[in-house]
C-alpha positions in Angstrom: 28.9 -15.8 -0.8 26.8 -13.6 -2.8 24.1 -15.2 -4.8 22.6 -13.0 -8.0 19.4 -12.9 -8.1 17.3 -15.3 -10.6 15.3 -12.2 -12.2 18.1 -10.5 -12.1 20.3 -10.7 -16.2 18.0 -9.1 -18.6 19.1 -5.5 -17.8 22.7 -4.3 -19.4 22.9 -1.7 -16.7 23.0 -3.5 -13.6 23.2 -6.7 -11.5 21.0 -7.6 -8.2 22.9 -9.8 -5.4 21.7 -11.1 -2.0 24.1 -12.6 0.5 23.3 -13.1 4.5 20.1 -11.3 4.1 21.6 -8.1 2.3 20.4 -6.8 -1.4 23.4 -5.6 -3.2 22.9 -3.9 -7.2 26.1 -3.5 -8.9 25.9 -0.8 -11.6 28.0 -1.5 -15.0 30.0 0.9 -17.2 26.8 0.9 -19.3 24.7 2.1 -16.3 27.2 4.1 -15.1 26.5 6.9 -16.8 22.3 6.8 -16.4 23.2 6.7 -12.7 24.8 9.6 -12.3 22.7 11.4 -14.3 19.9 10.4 -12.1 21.8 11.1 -9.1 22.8 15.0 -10.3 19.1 15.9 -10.7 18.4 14.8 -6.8 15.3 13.0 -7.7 16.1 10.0 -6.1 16.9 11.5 -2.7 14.4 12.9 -2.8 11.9 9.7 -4.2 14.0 7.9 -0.8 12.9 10.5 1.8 9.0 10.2 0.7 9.2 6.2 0.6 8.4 6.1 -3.3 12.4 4.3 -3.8 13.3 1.8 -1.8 16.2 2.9 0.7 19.6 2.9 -1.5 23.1 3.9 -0.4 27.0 3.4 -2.0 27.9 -0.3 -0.3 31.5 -0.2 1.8 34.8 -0.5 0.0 35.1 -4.2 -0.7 31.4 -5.4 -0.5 30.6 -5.4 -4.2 30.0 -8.8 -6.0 31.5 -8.1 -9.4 34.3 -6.4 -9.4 34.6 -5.0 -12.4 31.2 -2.8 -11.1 31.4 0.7 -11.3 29.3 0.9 -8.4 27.5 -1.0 -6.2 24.7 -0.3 -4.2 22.7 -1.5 -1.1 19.1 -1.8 -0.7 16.9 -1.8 2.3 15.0 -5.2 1.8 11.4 -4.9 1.3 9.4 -7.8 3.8 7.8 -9.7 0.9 8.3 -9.7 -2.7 5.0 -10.0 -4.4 4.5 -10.7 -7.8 1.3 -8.7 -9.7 -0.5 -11.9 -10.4 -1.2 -12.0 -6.4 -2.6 -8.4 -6.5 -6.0 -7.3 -6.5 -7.6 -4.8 -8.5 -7.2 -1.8 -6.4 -3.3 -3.1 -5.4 -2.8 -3.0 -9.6 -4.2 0.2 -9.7 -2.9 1.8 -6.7 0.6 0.6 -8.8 -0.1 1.4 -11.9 -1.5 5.5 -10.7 2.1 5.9 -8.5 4.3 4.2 -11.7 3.0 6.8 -13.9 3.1 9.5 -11.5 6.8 8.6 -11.1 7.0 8.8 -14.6 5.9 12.3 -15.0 7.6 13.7 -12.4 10.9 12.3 -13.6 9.9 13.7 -17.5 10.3 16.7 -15.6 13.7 16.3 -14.3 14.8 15.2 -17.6 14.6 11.3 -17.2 12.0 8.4 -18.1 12.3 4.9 -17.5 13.9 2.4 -19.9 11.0 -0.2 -19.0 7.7 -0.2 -17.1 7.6 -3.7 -15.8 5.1 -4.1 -13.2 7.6 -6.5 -11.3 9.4 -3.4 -10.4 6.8 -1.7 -7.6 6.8 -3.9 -4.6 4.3 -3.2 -1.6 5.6 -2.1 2.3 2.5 -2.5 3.5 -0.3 -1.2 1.6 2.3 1.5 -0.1 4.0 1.1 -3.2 7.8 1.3 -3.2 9.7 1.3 -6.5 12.8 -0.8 -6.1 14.9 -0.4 -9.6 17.0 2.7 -9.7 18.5 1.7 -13.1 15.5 2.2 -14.6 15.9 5.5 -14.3 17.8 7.0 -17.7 17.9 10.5 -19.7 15.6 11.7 -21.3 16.7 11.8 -25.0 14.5 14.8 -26.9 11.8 14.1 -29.2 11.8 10.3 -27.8 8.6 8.0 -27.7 7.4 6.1 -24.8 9.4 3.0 -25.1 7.9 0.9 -22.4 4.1 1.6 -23.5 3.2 -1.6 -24.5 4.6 -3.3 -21.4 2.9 -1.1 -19.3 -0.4 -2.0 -21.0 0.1 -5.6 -20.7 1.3 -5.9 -17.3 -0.9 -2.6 -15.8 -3.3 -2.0 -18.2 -4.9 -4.8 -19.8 -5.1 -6.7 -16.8 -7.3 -3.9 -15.0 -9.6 -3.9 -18.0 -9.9 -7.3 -17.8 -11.8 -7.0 -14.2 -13.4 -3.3 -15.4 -14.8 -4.4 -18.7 -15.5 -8.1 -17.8 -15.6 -8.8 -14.0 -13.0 -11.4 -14.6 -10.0 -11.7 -11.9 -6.7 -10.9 -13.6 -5.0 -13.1 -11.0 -4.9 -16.4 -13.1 -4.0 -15.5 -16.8 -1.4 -13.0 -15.7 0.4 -15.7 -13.8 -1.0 -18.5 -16.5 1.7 -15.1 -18.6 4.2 -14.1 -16.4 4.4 -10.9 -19.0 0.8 -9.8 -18.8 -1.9 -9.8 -20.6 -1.0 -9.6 -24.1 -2.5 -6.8 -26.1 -3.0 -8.7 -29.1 -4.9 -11.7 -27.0 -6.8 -9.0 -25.1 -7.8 -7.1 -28.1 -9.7 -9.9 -29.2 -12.5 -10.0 -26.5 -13.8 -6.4 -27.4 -16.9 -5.6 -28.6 -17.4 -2.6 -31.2 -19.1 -0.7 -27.6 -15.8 -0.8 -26.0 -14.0 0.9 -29.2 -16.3 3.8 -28.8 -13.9 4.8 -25.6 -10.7 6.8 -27.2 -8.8 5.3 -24.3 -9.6 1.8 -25.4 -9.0 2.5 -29.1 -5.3 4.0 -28.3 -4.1 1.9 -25.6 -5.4 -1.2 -26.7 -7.0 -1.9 -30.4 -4.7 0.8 -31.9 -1.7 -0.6 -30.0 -2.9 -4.3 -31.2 -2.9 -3.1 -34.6 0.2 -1.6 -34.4 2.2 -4.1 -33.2 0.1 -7.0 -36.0 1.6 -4.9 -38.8 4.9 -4.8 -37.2 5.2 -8.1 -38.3 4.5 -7.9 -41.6 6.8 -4.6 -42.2 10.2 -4.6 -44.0 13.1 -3.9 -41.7 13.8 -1.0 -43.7 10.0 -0.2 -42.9 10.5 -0.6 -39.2 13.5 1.7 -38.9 11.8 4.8 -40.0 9.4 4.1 -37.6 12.5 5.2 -35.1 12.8 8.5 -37.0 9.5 9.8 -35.9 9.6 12.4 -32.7 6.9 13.6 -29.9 7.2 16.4 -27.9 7.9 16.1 -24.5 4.8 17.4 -24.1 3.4 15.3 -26.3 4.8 12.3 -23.7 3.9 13.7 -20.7 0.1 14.2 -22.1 0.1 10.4 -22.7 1.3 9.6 -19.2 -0.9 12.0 -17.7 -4.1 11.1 -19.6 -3.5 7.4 -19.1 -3.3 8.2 -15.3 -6.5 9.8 -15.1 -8.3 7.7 -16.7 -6.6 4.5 -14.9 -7.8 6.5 -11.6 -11.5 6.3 -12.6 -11.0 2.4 -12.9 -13.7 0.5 -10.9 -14.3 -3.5 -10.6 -17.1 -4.6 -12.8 -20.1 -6.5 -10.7 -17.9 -6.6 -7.5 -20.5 -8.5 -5.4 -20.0 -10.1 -2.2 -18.8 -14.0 -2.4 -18.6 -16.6 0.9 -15.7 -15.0 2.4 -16.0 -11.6 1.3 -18.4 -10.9 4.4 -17.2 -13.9 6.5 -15.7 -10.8 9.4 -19.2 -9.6 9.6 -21.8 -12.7 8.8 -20.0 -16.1 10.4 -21.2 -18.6 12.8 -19.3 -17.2 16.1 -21.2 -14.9 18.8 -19.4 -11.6 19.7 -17.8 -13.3 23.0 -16.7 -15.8 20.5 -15.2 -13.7 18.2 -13.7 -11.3 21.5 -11.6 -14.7 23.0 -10.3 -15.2 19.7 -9.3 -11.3 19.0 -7.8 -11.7 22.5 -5.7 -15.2 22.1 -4.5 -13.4 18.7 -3.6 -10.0 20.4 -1.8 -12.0 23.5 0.5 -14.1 20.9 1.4 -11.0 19.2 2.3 -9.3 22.4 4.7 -12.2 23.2 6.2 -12.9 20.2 6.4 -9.2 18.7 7.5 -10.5 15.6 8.9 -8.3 12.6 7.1 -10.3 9.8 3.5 -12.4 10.9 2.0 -14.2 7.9 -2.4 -14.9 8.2 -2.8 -17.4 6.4 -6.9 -17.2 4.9 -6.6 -13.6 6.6 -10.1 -13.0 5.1 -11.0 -9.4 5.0 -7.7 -8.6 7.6 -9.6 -8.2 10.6 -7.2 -10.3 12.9 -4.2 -9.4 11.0 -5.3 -5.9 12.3 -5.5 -7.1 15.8 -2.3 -8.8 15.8 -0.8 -5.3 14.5 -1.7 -3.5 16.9 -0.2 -6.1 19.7 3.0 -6.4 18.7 3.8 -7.7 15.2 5.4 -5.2 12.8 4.6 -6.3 9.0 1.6 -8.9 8.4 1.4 -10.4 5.4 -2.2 -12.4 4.4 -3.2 -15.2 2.1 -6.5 -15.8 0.6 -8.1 -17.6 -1.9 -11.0 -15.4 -2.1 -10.3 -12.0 -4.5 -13.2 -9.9 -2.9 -12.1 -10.6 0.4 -8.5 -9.4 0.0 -10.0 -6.5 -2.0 -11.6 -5.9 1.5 -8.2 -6.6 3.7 -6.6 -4.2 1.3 -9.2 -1.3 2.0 -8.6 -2.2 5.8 -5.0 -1.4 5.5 -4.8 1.5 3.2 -7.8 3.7 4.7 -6.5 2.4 8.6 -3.1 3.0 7.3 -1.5 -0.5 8.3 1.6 -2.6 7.3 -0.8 -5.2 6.0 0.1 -6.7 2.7 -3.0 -9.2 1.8 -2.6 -11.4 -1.4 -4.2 -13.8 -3.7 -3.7 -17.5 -3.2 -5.2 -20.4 -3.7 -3.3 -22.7 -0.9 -3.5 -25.7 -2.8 -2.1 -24.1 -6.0 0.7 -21.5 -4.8 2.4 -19.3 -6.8 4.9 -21.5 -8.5 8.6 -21.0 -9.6 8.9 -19.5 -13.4 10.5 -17.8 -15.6 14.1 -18.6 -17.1 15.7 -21.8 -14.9 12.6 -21.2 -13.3 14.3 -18.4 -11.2 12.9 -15.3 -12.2 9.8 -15.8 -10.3 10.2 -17.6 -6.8 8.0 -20.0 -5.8 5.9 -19.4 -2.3 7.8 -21.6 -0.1 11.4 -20.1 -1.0 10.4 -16.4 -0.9 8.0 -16.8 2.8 10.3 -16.9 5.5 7.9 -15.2 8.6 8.5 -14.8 12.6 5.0 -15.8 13.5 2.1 -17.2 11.9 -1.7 -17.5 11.8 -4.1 -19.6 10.4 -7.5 -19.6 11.8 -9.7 -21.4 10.4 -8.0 -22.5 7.4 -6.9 -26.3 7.9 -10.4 -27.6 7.2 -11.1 -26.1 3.6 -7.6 -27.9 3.1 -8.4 -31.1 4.7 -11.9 -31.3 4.3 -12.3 -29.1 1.2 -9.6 -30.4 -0.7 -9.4 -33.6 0.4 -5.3 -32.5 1.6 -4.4 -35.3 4.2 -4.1 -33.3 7.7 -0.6 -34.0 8.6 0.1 -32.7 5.0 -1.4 -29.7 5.9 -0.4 -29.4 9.1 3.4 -29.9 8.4 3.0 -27.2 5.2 1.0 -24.4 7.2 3.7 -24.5 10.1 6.7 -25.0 8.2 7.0 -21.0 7.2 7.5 -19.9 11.2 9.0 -21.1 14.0 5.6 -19.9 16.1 2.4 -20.3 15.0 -1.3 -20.0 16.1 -3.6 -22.5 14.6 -7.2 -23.2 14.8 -8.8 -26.7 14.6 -12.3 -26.7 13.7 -14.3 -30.1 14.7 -16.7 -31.6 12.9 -19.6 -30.6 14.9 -19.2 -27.3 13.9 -22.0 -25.4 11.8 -19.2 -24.7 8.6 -18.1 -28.3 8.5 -21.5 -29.9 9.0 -22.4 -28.0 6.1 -19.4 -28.8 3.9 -19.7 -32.5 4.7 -23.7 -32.2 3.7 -23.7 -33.3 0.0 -20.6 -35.6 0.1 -19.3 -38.7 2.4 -17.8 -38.2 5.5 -13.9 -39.9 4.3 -11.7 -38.3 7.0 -11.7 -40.4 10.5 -8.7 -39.1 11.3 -9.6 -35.4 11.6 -9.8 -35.5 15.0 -8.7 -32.5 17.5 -6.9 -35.7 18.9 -5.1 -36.8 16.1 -4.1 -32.8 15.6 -2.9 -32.6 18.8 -0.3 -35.7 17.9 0.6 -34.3 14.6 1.7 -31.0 16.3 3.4 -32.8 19.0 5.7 -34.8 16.9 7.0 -31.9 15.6 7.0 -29.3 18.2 5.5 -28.2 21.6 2.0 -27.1 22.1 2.6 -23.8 24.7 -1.6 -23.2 24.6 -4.9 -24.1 23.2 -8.2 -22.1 24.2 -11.8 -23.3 22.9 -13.6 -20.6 21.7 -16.5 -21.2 20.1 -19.5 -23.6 21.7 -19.1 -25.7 18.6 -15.5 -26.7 20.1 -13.1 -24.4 17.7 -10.2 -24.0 19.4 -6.7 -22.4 18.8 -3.4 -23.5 19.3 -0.4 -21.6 19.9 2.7 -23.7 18.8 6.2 -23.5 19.0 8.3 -26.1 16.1 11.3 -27.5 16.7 14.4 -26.0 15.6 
């Protein structure tokens, strides 16, 4: 039975389904006619064969959910579905450069979006796909930008944020599942930041702007919709806004503990070689289509396990810088890595309306394979997470899993343990032996460090 999707009932034009794995979009008599507007200019074809839309074909005669659909349409499911609030700063700008570019190449077929919500570019990878082909409508002359100030808050704002400040975005924007508001934001600059015509326009002007629409008449508001722009006057805002988004850098980026952890940790290069090689031989055996690292740090065993036999990775970590790094890894190597922002103790949770617009982690992460090397003790000992806890959570999103206990003895723990008490006797390799036992079979464990790290490729029962 199909299920419509939780985000999916804002949008008059259309409808997104799943059932048995399969994405289904019906399109409405209101769509209809956006759609096949679209579809005569060939720009989506042609968006499909460079990988900038998400595959999209007519679904077979009796497939459609609704049917009083006018169409419906099948999607290629993307691996993941991210959310913005798990990007880095380059991953929001990377998204934010190709939405506008999308824009200005479809002001020249005669069509613009209705909306510019961030929520609909998804990553394959490190490559931005856009998934919504009902956001594509005509072009109506003399028409503003209707979707500026969404793209501000969920693009713009949030970029600024990290250029302007050195602040993450990660936390408010999921704190707002909306953005940044402009308004809010507006109230952290300082006369300096006004002196850039960008900032001015896109943000105090814009905060102004939408203030006094408040305070207007409604007879005051709708002349507002009588005024006109050129459409060169719109493509010159999407274009200068892309430019300038493009020269966008990370304020202060320094490096943090995990940052450099690939390069500066406790393990010797034969050390670091028998755990490469464990990784690569799991990868080879399993070959699975979707591996999650958990704490993939800057991706550098995600990297090794793609190029062994797992087709997607998707990585988790806490630390921004580091999956700043990971994503550098896999756009200038060119890999299906997709590293995100988490904090594993405080997931990205279900929100929205019904809480169902925004999945939680556990519903959306269903993987082949996983990794998690060494990532159990910042849980157990850093977080004071009871190991079984952890245990049963980490291995619960794969059937197949490598995992790395870290003993006590080893230089990182005997450090975390220095300024506190020692108030976990049961983290034990023995006692994680048991705890993986009880719920699967342990296929092989290797000791690669001289500290006594060692990994453990696991197989959970059905």
């Amino acid at each position: 039975m199909a299920t419509r999707d939780g985000a999916s009932f804002r949008d008059p034009a259309g409808r997104v389904f799943t059932q048995d794995g399969r994405i289904f979009r019906t399109v409405t008599a209101y769509g209809a006619a956006h759609y096949d507007a679209a579809q005569s200019t060939g720009l989506p074809e042609k968006w499909m064969a460079a990988g900038k839309l998400v595959q999209t074909s007519l679904a077979p005669a009796g497939t459609s959910p609704d049917p009083e659909a006018v169409y419906c349409l099948e999607h290629e499911p993307v691996p993941f579905i991210s959310y913005p609030y798990e990007w880095c700063f380059h991953q929001l700008k990377q998204a934010a450069v190709f939405h506008l570019d999308l824009q200005i190449e479809a002001l020249e077929h005669d069509l613009v979006f209705s909306d510019a919500s961030a929520y609909n570019v998804q990553f394959i990878g490190h490559n931005p796909v856009f998934i919504d082909i009902l956001s594509l409508r005509s072009y109506q002359e003399g028409e503003f930008w209707t979707g500026h100030q969404q793209f501000c808050e969920q693009f713009l704002n949030p970029l600024l944020l990290r250029h302007l400040f050195g602040t993450a975005h990660n936390a408010w924007y999921r704190g707002n599942m909306d953005g940044i508001p402009t308004q809010e934001f507006s109230k952290l600059l300082k006369f300096r930041h006004c002196l850039s015509w960008n900032i001015l326009t896109n943000v105090k002007m814009l905060a102004s702007l939408q203030q006094s629409s408040l305070e207007k008449q409604t007879d005051e508001l709708q002349t507002l919709n009588t005024r006109r722009l050129s459409k060169n006057g719109y493509k010159s805002i999407l274009g200068n806004l892309r430019d300038w988004i493009k020269k966008l850098e990370p304020r202060g980026e320094r490096k943090t503990t995990w940052s450099d952890y690939a390069e500066d940790n406790s393990y010797s290069s034969d050390e670091a070689a028998k755990k490469t090689g464990f990784i690569a031989r799991f990868a080879g055996e399993v070959k699975p289509a979707l591996l999650v690292d958990m704490g993939c740090n800057t991706g550098a065993f995600s990297k090794a396990a793609l190029e062994n036999g797992a087709a997607h990775v998707i990585g988790f970590d806490f630390d921004t810088l580091a999956v700043e790094a990971a994503y550098l890894r896999a756009r200038d190597g060119k890999l299906p890595l997709l590293p995100l922002q988490m904090d594993a103790v405080n997931p990205s949770p279900a929100q929205g309306w019904l809480l169902k617009e925004r999945q939680n982690l556990d519903t959306r992460l269903k993987a082949d394979a996983l990794i998690g090397l060494a990532f159990l003790h910042h849980l157990v000992i850093g977080k004071n997470i009871p190991l079984d806890e952890a245990v049963y959570w980490l291995t619960a999103f794969a059937p197949q899993c490598v995992v790395e206990f870290v003993p006590k003895s080893d230089p990182m723990i005997t450090r975390m343990l220095a300024l506190r008490e020692d108030i976990f006797p049961d983290y034990t390799i023995e006692n994680f032996r048991k705890i993986l036992e009880a719920q699967g079979r342990i296929v092989r464990e290797e000791t690669v460090s001289a500290s006594g790290r060692t990994l453990f490729h696991y197989i959970r029962n059905s």
